[in-house]
N, C-alpha and C positions, 0 to 999 in steps of 0.2 A: 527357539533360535532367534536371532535379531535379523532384523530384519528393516525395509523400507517400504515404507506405505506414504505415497504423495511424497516423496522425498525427505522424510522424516524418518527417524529412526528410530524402533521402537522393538520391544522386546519380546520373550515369548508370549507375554498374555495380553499383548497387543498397547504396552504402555508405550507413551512416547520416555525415549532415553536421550539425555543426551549426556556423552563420550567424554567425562572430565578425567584426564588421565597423568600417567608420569611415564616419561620415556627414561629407558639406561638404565634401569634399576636390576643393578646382576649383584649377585653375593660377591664375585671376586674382588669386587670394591671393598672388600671389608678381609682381605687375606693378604694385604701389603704388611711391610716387616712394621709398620706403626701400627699398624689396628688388630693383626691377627689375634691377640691376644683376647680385646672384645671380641672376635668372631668366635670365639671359643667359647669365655665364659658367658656368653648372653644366649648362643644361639648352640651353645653345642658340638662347634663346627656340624654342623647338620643344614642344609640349603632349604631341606623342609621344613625345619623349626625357624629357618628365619623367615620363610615367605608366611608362615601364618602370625607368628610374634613378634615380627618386625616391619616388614610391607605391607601387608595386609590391615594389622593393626594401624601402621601410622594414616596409611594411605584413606582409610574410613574415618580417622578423628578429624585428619583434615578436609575431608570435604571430597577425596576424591571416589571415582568409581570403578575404574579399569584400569591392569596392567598394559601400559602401551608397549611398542618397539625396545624389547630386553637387552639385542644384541648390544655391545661395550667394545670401545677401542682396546685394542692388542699394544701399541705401542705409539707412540709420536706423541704429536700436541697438535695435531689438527692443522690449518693452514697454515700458522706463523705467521710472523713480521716480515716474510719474503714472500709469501702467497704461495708458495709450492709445499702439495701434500707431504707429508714425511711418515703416515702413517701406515704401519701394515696392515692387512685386513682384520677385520675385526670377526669377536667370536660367534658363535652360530645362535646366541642364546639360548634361554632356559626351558627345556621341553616342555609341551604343554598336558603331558599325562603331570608334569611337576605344577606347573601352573596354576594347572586347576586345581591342586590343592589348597589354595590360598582363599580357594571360596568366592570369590569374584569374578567382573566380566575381563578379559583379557585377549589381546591378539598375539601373531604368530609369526613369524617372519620368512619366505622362500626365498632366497636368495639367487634366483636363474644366474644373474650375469653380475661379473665383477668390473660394475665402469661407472664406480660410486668417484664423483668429482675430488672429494680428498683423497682419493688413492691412488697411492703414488705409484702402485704397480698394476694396473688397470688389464683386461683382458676378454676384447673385441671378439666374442667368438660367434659363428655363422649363425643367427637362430633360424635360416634357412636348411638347417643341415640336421640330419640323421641324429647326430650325436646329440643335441644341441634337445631335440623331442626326446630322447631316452633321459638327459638329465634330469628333465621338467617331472617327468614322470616318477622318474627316481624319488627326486626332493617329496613329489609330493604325497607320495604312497608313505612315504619314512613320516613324515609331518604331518600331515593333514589327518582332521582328528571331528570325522562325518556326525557322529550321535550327542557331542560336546556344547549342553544350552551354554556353558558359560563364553563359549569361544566368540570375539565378539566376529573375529573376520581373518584375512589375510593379508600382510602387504608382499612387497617387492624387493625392489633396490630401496637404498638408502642414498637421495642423493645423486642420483643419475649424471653421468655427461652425455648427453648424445651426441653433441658436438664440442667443439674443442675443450677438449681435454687438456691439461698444459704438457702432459707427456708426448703430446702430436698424436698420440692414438688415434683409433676413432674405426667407423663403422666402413667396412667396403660395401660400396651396392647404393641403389638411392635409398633414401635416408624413411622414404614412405613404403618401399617394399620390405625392406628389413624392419620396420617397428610394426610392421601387422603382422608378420613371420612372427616378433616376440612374443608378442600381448596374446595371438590367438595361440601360438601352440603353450606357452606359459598357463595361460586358463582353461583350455581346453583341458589340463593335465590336473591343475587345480579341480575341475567340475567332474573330470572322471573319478577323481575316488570321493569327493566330496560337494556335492550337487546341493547344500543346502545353504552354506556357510557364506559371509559377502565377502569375495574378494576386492581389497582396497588400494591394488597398484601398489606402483613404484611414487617413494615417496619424494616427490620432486622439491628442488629448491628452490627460492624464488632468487637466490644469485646467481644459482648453476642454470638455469633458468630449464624453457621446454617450448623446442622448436613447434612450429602449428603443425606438420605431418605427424609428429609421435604423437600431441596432444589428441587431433584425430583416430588414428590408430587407438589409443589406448581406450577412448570413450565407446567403441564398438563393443567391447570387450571386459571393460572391468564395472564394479557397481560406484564406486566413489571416487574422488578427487583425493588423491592425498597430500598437503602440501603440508612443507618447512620453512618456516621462517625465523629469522634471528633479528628482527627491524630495530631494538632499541624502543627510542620513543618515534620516528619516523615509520610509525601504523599505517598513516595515511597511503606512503609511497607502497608498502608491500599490499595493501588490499588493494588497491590501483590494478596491479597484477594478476592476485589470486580472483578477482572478478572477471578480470578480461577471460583469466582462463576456464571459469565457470561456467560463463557465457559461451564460449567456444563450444565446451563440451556438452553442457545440457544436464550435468552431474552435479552434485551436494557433495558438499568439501568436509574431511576431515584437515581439521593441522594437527597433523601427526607427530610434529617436533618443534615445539619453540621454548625461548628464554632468554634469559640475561645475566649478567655475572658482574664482579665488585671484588674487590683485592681483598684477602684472605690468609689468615696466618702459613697456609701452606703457600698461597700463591699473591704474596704481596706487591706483585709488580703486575698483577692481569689489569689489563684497564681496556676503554673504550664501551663499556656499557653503561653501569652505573657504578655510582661512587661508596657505596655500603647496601648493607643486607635492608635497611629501610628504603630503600631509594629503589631496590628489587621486589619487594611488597608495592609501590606508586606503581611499577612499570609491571606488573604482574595485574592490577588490577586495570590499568591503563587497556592490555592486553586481552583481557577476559574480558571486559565492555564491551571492547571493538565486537567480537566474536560474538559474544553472546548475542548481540542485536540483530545478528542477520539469521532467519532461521532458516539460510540453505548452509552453515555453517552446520556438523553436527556435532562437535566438540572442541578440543584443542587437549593435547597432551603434553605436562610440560618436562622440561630439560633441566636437570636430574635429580635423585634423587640422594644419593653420595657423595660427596664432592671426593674426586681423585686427582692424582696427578698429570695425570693428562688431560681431561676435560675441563676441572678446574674450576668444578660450578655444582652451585644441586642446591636442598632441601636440608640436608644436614651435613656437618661438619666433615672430616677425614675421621673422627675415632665417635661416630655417630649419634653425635648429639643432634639434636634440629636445632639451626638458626630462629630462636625463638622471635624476634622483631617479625620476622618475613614469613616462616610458618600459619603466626598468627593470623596475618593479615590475608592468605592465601586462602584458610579456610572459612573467613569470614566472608569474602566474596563466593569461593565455591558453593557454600549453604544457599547464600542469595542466588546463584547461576541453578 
């Protein structure tokens, strides 16, 4: 099992690992009316034949090591040009009896509570309450997967609001009593069917940010820090952040979800990152320095692996070619990380 030894993290035979990973990488990326047709004749339509001849595979030529955070947007386009979610929840991801046939390390994802900042229909429920410990237990009896070396851990939410939300949502009750209600009956449920495995939190944003009561709350309770970050070339302002929060908690940081994006034949009008797929290889290595250098850092997972139409960004095209400019350059750093 992986594991943490002096805040380092290392594997069953006691190697140090560290967590070079790709978040969002779901087959239904590749079942839109443009691409089904490759989903078929490359992979089968079969989800197992693509996770070992197609993720698996790309994911070790380039350099990486672990399936991150699977789950995939259902509908919208994320924030927008108006700042309000428009996205429906998104899916459960790919189970991890499927997962682990791909051969590799991979996480898993529970989902307790629905009050992930892009969601636009958010749903504040008591983790003080009855129900609330039955779900935990539910999710994690169904998922949690005890004898699995390859499993690397657990997260959360995706994304958390704890506090404002733009829906006005939000939590009733102080803001310190309700987020130790979550974190401990959430793991508590986690450690009851699976007492080996690291749980990794909710993976917090560094926009959506994380009030210091949940930050405390959660550090009692989980083994890592999980953060997201989208910074651009402004690394400097978001590790400002994730150290403050570090510090607070006493924890070693996974980035669970980062990247950058450049206009593209499907999405010729995204801007505000970078200006081409080379300029994503500068700011991908940009990004992997920063991270690499801190060893309470234990990896970084990046943002994605398909580009679709909603998300609008990844590792390879819409009919699954790799961006060869930025591929290259991605695995040439990961060898050196």
């Amino acid at each position: 099992m992986f594991t943490l030894t002096g805040g380092r993290l290392v594997d069953a035979q006691g190697r140090p690992f560290r967590s070079i990973g790709i978040s969002h990488a779901d087959d239904t990326n590749l079942r839109y009316p443009h691409n089904e047709a490759i989903w078929r004749e490359r992979y089968g339509g079969s989800r197992r034949r693509w996770l070992r001849e197609g993720l698996a595979r790309d994911l070790r030529a380039w350099g990486f090591n672990t399936i991150g955070w699977t789950p995939e947007y259902v509908s919208g386009t994320g924030l927008g040009t108006s700042g309000v979610p428009v996205d429906l929840p998104h899916s459960g991801g790919i189970p991890g009896e499927e997962l682990a046939e791909a051969g590799m390390p991979y996480t898993l994802a529970l989902r307790v509570a629905e009050i992930e900042s892009w969601n636009g229909h958010p749903a504040y429920r008591d983790p003080r309450s009855r129900d609330f410990a039955e779900y935990c237990d539910h999710l994690a009896r169904t998922i949690c997967r005890p004898a699995d070396p390859l499993l690397l851990g657990y997260f959360l939410v995706d994304g958390p609001a704890w506090t404002g939300h733009h829906t006005g949502k939000g939590w009733e009750g102080p803001l310190a009593e309700v987020a130790e209600a979550y974190y401990r009956v959430a793991t508590e449920a986690i450690r009851r069917h699976d007492p080996h495995h690291l749980i990794l939190g909710d993976r917090y944003g560094t926009r959506a940010g994380a009030p210091e009561p949940v930050l405390d709350a959660m550090a009692e309770h989980v083994d890592v820090l999980s953060v997201q970050t989208f910074p651009g070339r402004k690394v400097d302002e978001a590790m400002t952040r994730i150290t403050r929060w570090r510090e607070r908690t006493g924890l070693p940081v996974l980035i669970a979800d980062t990247g950058n994006w450049c206009p593209t034949v499907m999405s010729p009008h995204r801007t505000g990152s970078e200006p081409d797929q080379q300029s994503r290889a500068d700011g991908y290595e940009l990004l992997a320095g920063t991270f690499a250098a801190e060893d309470w850092i234990l990896g970084w997972h990046w943002c994605s692996y398909v580009e679709n139409p909603q998300r609008g960004f990844g590792l390879k095209d819409p009919w699954d070619e790799p961006y060869a400019e930025l591929v290259e350059r991605v695995a040439a750093v990961n060898r050196r990380a």
